[in-house]
C-alpha positions in Angstrom: -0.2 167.5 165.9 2.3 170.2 166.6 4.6 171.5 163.9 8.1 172.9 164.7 10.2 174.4 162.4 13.9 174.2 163.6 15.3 176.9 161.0 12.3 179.7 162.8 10.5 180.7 165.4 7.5 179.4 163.9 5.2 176.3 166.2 2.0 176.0 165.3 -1.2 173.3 166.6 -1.2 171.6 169.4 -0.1 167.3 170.4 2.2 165.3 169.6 5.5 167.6 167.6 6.7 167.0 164.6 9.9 169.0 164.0 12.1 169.7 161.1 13.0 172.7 158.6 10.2 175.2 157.5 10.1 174.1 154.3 10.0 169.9 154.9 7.1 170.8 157.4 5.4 172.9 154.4 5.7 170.4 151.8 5.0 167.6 153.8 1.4 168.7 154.9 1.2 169.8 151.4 1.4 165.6 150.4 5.0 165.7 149.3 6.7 162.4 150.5 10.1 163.8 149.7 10.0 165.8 152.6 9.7 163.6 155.0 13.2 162.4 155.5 13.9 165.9 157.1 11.5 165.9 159.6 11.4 164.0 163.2 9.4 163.9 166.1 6.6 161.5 167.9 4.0 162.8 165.9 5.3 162.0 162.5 3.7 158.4 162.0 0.9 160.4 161.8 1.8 163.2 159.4 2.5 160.2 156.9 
């Protein structure tokens, strides 16, 4: 998947995006459930 971070100019992998702040995108492929309420994007089914 593709992770953009709406709050930098950081995008990193490559498929389907997952967007959201720097910090929701770090702790939520860190396993922290809390974040995901932040994020969006067609790629986040998978991410959880």
């Amino acid at each position: 998947m593709r992770l953009r971070a709406t709050d930098s100019d950081v995008v990193i992998g490559d498929g389907p995006e997952v967007s959201g702040p720097a910090l929701s995108l770090l702790l939520a492929v860190s396993g922290r459930d809390a974040a995901l309420a932040d994020l969006d994007g067609p790629g986040l089914p998978a991410l959880t």
